[in-house]
C-alpha positions in Angstrom: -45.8 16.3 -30.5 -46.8 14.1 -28.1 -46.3 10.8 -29.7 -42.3 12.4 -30.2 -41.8 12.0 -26.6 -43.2 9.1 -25.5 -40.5 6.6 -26.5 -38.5 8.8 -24.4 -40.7 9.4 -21.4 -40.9 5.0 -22.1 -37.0 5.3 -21.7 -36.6 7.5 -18.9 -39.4 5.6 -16.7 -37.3 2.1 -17.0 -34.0 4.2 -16.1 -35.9 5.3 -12.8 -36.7 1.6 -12.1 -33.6 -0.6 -13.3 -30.8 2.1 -12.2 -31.3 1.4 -8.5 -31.6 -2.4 -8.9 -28.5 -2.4 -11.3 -27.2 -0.4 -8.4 -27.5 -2.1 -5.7 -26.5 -5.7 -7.3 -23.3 -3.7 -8.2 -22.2 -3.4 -4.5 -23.3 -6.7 -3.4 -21.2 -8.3 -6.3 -18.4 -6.6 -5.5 -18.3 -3.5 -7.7 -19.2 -6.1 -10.1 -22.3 -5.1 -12.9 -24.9 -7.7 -13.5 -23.5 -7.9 -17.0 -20.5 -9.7 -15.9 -21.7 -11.7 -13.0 -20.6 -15.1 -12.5 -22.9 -17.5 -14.9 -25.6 -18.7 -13.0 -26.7 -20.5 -16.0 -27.0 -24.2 -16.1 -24.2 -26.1 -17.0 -22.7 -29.6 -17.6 -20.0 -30.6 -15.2 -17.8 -31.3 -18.4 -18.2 -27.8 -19.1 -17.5 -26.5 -15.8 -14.4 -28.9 -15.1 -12.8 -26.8 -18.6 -11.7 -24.1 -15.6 -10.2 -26.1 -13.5 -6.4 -27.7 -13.5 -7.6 -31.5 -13.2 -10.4 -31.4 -16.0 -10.6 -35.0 -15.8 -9.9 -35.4 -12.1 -12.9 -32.8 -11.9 -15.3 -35.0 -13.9 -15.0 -38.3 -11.9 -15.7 -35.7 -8.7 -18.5 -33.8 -9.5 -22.2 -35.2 -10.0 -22.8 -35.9 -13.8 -26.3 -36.9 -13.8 -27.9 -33.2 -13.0 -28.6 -30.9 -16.1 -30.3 -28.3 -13.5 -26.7 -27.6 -11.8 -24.7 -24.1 -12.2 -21.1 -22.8 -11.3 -22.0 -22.4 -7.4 -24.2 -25.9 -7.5 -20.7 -27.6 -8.1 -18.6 -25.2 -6.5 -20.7 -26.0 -2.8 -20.6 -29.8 -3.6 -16.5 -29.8 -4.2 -15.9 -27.8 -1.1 -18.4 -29.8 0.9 -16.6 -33.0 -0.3 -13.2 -31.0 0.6 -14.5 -30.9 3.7 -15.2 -34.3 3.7 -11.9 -35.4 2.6 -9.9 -33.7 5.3 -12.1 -35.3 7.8 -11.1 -38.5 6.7 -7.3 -37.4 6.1 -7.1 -36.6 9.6 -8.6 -39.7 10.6 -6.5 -41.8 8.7 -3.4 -39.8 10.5 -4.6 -40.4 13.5 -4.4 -44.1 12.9 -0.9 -44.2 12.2 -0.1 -42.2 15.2 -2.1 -44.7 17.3 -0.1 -47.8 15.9 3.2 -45.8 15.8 5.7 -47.8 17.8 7.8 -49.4 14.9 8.1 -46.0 13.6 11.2 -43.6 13.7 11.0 -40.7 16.0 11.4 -38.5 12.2 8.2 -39.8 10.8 6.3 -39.7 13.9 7.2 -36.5 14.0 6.0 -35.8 10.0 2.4 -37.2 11.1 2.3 -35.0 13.9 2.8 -32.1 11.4 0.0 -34.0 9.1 -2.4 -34.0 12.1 -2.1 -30.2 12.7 -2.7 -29.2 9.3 -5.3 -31.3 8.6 -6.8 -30.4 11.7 -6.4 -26.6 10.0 -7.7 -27.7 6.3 -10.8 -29.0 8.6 -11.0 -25.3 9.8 -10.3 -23.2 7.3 -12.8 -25.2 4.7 -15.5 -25.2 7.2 -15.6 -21.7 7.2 -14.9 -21.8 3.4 -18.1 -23.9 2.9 -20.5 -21.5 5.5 -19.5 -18.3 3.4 -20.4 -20.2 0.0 -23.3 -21.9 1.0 -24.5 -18.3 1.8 -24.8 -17.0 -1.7 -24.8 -17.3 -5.7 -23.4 -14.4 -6.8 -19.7 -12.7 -6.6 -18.7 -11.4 -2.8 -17.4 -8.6 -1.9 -13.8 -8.0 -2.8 -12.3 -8.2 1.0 -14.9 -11.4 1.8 -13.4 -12.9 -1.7 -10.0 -12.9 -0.8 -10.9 -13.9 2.6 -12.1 -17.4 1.3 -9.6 -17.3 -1.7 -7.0 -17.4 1.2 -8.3 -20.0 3.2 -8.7 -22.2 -0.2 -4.8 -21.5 -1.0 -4.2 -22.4 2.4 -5.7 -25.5 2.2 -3.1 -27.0 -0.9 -0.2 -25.1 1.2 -0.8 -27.0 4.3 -1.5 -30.4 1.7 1.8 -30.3 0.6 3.7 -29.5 3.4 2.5 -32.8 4.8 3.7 -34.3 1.6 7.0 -32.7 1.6 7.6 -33.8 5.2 6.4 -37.3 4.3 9.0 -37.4 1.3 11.5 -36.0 3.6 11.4 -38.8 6.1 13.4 -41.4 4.8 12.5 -44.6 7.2 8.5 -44.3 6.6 7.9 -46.0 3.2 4.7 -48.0 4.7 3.6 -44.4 6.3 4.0 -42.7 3.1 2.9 -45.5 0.6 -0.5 -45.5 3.1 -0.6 -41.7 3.0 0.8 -39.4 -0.3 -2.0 -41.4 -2.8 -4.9 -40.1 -0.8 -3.2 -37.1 -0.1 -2.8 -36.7 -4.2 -6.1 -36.7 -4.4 -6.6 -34.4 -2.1 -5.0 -32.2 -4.1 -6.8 -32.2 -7.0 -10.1 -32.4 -5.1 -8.7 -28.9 -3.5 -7.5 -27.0 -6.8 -10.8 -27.6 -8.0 -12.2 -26.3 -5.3 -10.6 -23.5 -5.5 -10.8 -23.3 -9.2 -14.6 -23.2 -8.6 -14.9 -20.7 -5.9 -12.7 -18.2 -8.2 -14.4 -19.1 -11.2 -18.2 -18.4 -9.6 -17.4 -16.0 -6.2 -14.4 -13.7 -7.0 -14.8 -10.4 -8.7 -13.2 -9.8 -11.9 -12.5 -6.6 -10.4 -10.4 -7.0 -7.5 -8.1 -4.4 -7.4 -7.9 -2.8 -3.8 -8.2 1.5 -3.8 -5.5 3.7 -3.8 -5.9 5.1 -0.2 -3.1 5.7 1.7 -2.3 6.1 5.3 -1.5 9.8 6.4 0.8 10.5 8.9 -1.5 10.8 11.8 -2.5 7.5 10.7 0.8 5.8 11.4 0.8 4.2 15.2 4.7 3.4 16.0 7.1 7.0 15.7 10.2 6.9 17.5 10.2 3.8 18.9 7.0 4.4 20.9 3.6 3.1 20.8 0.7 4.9 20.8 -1.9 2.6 23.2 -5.5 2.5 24.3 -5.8 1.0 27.4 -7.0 1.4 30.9 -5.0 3.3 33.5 -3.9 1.0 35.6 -2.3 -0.8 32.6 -1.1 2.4 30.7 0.8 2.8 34.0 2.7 -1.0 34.0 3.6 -0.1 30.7 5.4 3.0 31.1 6.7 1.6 34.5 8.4 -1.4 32.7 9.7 0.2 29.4 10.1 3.1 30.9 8.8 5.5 28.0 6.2 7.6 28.1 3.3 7.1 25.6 2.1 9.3 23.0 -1.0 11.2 23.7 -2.4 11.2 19.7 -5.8 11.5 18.6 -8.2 8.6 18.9 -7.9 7.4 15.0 -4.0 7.2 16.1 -4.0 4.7 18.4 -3.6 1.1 19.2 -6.4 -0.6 21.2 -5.1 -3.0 23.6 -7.4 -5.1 26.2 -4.9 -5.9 28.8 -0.7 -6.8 29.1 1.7 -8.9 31.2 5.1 -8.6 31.4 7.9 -11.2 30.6 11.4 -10.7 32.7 14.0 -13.6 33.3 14.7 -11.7 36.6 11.2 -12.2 38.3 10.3 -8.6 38.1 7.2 -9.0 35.9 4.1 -11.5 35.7 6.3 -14.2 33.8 9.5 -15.0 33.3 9.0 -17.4 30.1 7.5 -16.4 27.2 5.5 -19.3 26.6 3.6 -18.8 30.0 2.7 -15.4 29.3 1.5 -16.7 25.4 -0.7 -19.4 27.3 -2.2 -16.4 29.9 -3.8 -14.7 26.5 -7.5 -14.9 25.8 -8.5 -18.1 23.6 -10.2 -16.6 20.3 -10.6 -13.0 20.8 -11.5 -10.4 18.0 -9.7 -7.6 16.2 -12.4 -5.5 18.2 -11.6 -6.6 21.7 -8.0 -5.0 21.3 -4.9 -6.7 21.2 -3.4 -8.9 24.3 0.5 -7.6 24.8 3.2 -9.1 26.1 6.0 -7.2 26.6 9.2 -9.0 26.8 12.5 -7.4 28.6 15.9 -7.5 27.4 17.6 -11.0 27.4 17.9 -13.7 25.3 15.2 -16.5 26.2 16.5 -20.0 24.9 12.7 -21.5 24.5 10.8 -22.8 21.5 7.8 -20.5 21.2 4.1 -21.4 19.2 1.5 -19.2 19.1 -1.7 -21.5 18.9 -4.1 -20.5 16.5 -6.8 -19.6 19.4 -4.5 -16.6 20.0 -5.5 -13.9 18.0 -4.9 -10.8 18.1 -1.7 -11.0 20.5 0.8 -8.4 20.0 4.1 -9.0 21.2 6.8 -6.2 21.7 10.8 -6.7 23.2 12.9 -4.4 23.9 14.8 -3.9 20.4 16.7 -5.8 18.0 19.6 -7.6 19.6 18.0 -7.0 22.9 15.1 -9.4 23.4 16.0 -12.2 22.0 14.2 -15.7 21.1 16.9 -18.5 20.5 17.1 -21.7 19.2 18.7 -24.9 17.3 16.3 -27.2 15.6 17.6 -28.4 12.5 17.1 -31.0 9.7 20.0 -32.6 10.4 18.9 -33.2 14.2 16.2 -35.2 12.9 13.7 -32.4 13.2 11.0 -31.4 10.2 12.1 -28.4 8.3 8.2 -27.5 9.6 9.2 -28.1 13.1 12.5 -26.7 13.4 11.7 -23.0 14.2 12.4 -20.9 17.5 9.1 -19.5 17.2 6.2 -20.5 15.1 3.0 -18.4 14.8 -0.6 -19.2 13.7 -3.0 -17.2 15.9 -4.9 -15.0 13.7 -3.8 -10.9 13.9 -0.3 -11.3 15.4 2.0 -8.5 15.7 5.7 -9.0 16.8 8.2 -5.7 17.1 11.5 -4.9 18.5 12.4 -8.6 18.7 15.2 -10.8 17.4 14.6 -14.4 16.3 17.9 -16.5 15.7 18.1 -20.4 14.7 21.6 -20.6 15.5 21.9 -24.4 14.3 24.5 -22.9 11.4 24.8 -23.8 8.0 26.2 -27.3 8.5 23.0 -28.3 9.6 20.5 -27.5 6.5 16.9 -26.3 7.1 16.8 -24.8 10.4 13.9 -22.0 10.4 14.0 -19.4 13.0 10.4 -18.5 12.2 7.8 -20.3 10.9 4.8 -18.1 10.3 1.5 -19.1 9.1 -0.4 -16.7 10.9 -3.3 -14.7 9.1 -3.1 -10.9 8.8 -0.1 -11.4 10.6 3.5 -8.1 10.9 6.2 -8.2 12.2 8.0 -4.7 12.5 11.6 -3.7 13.0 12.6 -7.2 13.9 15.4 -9.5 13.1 15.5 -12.6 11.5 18.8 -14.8 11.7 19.7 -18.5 10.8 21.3 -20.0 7.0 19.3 -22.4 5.2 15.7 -21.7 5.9 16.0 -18.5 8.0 11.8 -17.3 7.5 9.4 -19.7 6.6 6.6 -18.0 5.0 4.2 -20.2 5.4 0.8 -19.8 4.2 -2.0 -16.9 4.6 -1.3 -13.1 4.4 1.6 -11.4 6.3 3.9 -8.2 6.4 6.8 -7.3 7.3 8.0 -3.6 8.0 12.0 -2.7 8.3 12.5 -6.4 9.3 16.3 -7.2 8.9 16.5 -11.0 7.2 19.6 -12.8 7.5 20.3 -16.2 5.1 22.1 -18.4 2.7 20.2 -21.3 1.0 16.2 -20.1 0.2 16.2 -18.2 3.7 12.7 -16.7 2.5 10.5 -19.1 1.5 6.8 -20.5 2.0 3.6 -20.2 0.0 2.3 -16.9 1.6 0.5 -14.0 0.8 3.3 -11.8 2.0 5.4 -8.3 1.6 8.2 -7.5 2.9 8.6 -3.4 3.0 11.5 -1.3 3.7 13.3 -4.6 5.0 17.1 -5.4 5.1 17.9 -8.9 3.4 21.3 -9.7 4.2 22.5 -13.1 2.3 25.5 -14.9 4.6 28.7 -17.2 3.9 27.3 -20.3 3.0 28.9 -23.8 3.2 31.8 -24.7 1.0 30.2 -25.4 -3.3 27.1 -23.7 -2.1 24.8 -20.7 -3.5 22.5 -18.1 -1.8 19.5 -17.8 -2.9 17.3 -15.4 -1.0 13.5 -16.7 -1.9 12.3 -19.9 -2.8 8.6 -19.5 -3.2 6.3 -22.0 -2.9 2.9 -21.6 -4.9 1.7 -24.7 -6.2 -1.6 -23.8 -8.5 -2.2 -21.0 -10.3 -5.7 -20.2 -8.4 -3.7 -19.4 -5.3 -3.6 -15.3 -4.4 -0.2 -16.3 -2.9 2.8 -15.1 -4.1 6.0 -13.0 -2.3 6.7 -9.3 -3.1 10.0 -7.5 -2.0 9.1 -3.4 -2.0 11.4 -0.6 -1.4 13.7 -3.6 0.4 17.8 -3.0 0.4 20.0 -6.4 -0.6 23.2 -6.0 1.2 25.7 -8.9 1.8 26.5 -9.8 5.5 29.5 -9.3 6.6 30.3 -12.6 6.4 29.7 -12.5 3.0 31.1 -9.0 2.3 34.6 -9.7 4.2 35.0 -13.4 2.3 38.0 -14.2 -0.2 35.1 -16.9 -1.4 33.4 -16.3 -4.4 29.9 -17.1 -3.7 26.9 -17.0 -6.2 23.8 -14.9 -4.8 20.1 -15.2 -6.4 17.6 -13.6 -6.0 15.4 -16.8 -5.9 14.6 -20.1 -7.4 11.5 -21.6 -8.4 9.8 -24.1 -5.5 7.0 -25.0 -6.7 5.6 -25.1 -9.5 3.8 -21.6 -10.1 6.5 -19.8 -7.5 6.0 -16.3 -7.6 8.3 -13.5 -6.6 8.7 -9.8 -7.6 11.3 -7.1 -6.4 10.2 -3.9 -6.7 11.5 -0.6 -6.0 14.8 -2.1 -4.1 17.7 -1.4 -4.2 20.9 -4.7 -5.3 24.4 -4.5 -4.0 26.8 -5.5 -6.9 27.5 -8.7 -5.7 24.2 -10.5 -7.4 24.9 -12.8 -9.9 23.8 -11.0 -13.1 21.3 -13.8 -14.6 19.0 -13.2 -11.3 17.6 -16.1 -11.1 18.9 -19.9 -10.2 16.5 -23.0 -11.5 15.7 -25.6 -9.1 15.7 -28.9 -10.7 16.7 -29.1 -14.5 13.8 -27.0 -16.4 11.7 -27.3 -13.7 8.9 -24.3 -13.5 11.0 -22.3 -15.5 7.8 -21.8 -17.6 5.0 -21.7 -14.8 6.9 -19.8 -12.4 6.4 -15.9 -12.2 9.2 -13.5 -11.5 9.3 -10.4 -12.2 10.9 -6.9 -11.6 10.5 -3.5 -11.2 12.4 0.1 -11.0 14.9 -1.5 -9.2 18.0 0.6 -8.3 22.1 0.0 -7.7 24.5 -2.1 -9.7 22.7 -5.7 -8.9 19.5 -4.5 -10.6 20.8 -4.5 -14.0 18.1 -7.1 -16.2 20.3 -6.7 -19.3 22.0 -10.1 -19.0 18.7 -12.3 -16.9 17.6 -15.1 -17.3 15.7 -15.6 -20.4 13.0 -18.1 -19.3 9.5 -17.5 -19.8 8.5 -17.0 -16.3 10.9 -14.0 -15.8 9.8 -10.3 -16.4 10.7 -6.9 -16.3 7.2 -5.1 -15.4 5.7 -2.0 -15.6 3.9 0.1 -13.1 0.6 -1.4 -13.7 1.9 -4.4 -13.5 4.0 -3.6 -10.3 0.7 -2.3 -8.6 -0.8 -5.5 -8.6 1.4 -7.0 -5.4 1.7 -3.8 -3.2 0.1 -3.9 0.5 -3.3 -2.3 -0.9 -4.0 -4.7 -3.7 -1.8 -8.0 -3.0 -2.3 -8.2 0.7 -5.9 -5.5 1.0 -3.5 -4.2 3.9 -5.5 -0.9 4.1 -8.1 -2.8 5.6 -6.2 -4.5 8.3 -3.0 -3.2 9.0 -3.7 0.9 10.4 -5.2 -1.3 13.6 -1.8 -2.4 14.2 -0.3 0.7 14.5 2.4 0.1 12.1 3.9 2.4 9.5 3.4 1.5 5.7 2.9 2.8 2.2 -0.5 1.5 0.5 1.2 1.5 -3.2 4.3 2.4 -5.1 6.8 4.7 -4.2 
């Protein structure tokens, strides 16, 4: 009998030593088991070039001469020579800028957009390089998309320089000097990228289903729940006059200190860029948020939010109440970068009961009222108003919670990470031979998590728009770039959507790389029936859908209950 049970006493001994090891590899790889890891196996450079989009570009890069090399070998060296790259981008800007006299005013101002995103590619891949340089095996999910970010960023910020280079008309020894290294740059960054997906990202990333309950959800009635010390509890309630909520600790917003902004003298400021420069340089999500509170008035100043302030949180007194103004356009001679009211890159921000209005019209082209390319950034019950060019949607991961967005020509647009929830967009009159289209999405490799999705969102026309004997044609987007990605989901369409949907760009441009899709869409504009019939458009199903809400597009649930703000973790 006893020679019956051996094999399985054999059996049971190796499940009592492998389980725990298979285990705990599991959660370091990101819920990943060892069976699908990433190959740590040695490779050719040929071979690992195959999963990139610049297989040849890829080969010339990486070191051919070492048979010993795997997936992460050649995945440090590309972002290490990333690094590299945009250290000697930046230079070479900051050469031009030096011997810059001959130039226009226009293309100085391109290169000074060049400088500050290079000077960002040179952050964001440093940080890139320390988290890969770390390990060999897949990350965590929420560290994964972290880097995944930052290497989307990267080719976002690249081609914004490009496109402002292109733009400027007078600077054909600038850009003849400057777009072939910055090509190269490009591939040299989508392989990075390709890499780090190919060897660090989890084939499982899918965020959980959680969802926020209602104690859980900071801002009710117009009031914010706050942690902070007495003395500034009591400023607060003195200058909005509102008493706060007393909620239980899990409920509540931590704040480290606040100031007050009033045009009358009344409070610590009485421009908003003073009280922006008073905040903390580089804070954490841990030290609490630094408020400014801005008073009812409309404050005719171009705002920027540096990216060494993090974590600010910035609250007005209500739409059409505190309001941020300007009229930077295109047509002035300004960037479309450049032109905003208020531009935001410090890490964390949150911006409620505010308006933001380019007010430059529609005569004047791209005029943005926001520019935001702020990471794990929301923006809450706040108004967005200008034509072409309204919200630029930079780069990184953003929200937006009923937000009311106000546009003609691509008034949503960018190369973010970004959903918009229970929003408002309201497409305007637009020039004379014009169409609206409400997105124009800017994803420009198909490695980048980037992508825009429109959830339980109402598209109304203004009443501009609504009260016009004009027929106008209304999109709901166009394709960008090259792999532009868009999806409406669960929104409702007034009639007065042009029943094909969708509006090319350029000829056949992206029609087949592009990804639009929709889903369980209500009201008479939502009828698919007579879309487009490109291969880049769908009609999706839930499963599908899931893929871009705040839990598993944006990992939200880990990053937006600190801010207080309401939101729904999935579908509807």
């Amino acid at each position: 009998m006893a020679k019956h049970y051996k094999p399985y006493f054999l059996l049971f001994c190796c499940i009592l030593v492998v389980f725990p090891l298979w285990f705990s590899q599991c959660r370091a790889a990101g819920d990943a088991p060892p069976s699908a890891a990433a190959p740590s196996k040695n490779v050719s450079a040929s071979t690992v070039c195959k999963s990139t989009p610049y297989p040849s570009y890829c080969q010339t890069v990486l070191p051919s001469n070492n048979s010993s090399s795997n997936v992460y070998d050649y995945g440090r060296f590309s972002v290490r020579k990333s690094l590299s790259a945009a250290r000697k981008f930046l230079s070479l800007i900051q050469r031009y800028l030096r011997n810059s006299k001959s130039l226009t005013t226009t293309a100085i101002r391109a290169l000074k957009d060049c400088e500050f995103l290079a000077g960002l590619n040179m952050d964001y891949l440093s940080s890139s390089f320390k988290t890969v340089n770390g390990t060999s095996r897949y990350l965590p999910v929420l560290e994964a998309d972290d880097v995944q970010t930052l290497l989307s960023a990267i080719l976002t910020n690249t081609q914004t320089c490009i496109d402002g280079l292109q733009a400027t008309s007078s600077a054909w020894s600038v850009r003849n000097g400057i777009v072939a290294p910055l090509a190269n740059d490009t591939r040299l960054f989508s392989v990075s990228l390709a890499l780090f997906t190919k060897a660090w990202v989890p084939r499982k990333k899918k965020g959980g289903a959680w969802r926020p309950t209602k104690k859980q959800l900071g801002f009710r009635n117009g009031r914010l729940p706050l942690k902070m010390s007495e003395r500034t509890k009591a400023i607060f309630e003195r200058v909005s006059r509102r008493k706060l909520l007393q909620t239980p600790e899990e409920d509540q917003v931590l704040v480290n200190d606040i100031v007050v902004v009033s045009q009358d003298g009344s409070g610590n400021f009485t421009t908003i860029n003073d009280a922006v420069a008073a905040a903390p340089n580089n804070t954490q999500s841990t030290d609490g948020y630094f408020l400014v509170y801005v008073t009812a008035g409309v404050y005719e100043e171009y705002v920027s939010i540096a990216k060494n302030k993090k974590y600010l949180m910035m609250i007005g007194d209500g739409i059409n109440q505190t309001i941020i103004t300007g009229n930077h356009s295109y047509i002035d001679g300004w960037t479309t970068f450049n032109s905003y009211s208020f531009a935001v890159v410090g890490q964390g921000f949150v911006g409620v009961n505010m308006t933001f209005q380019n007010t430059a019209g529609a005569i004047k082209h791209q005029a943005v009222a926001v520019r935001n390319g702020a990471d794990l950034s929301t923006f809450y019950s706040c108004s967005f108003e200008g034509y072409q060019d309204t919200l630029y949607a930079h780069s990184l991961r953003q929200f937006y919670r009923e937000c009311d967005i106000y546009g003609t020509v691509d008034f949503i647009f960018g190369n973010a990470a970004a959903v918009f929830q229970n929003c408002n967009l309201y497409p305007r009159l637009p020039m004379p031979g014009q169409f609206n289209a409400i997105t124009a999405q800017g994803r420009t490799d198909p490695n980048q998590n980037t992508g825009t999705s429109i959830l339980n969102c109402t598209i109304k026309p203004a009443d501009d728009l609504a009260n016009s004997t004009t027929t106008t044609n209304t999109f709901l987007g166009r394709p960008w770039k090259e792999y532009s990605r868009t999806v409406y989901m669960e929104s409702f369409m007034d009639g007065f959507i042009n029943p094909a949907g969708w509006q090319i760009w350029s000829g056949d441009f992206a029609l087949n790389t592009s990804y639009y899709a929709e889903f369980n869409n209500t009201g008479p504009g939502s009828n698919t029936s007579a879309r487009v019939t490109w291969l880049g458009f769908h009609v999706i199903n839930a499963t599908d859908a899931a893929n871009f809400t705040v839990a598993n597009f944006v990992f939200g649930d880990d990053w937006l209950p600190q801010t207080g703000v309401p939101y729904f973790s999935g579908l509807l």
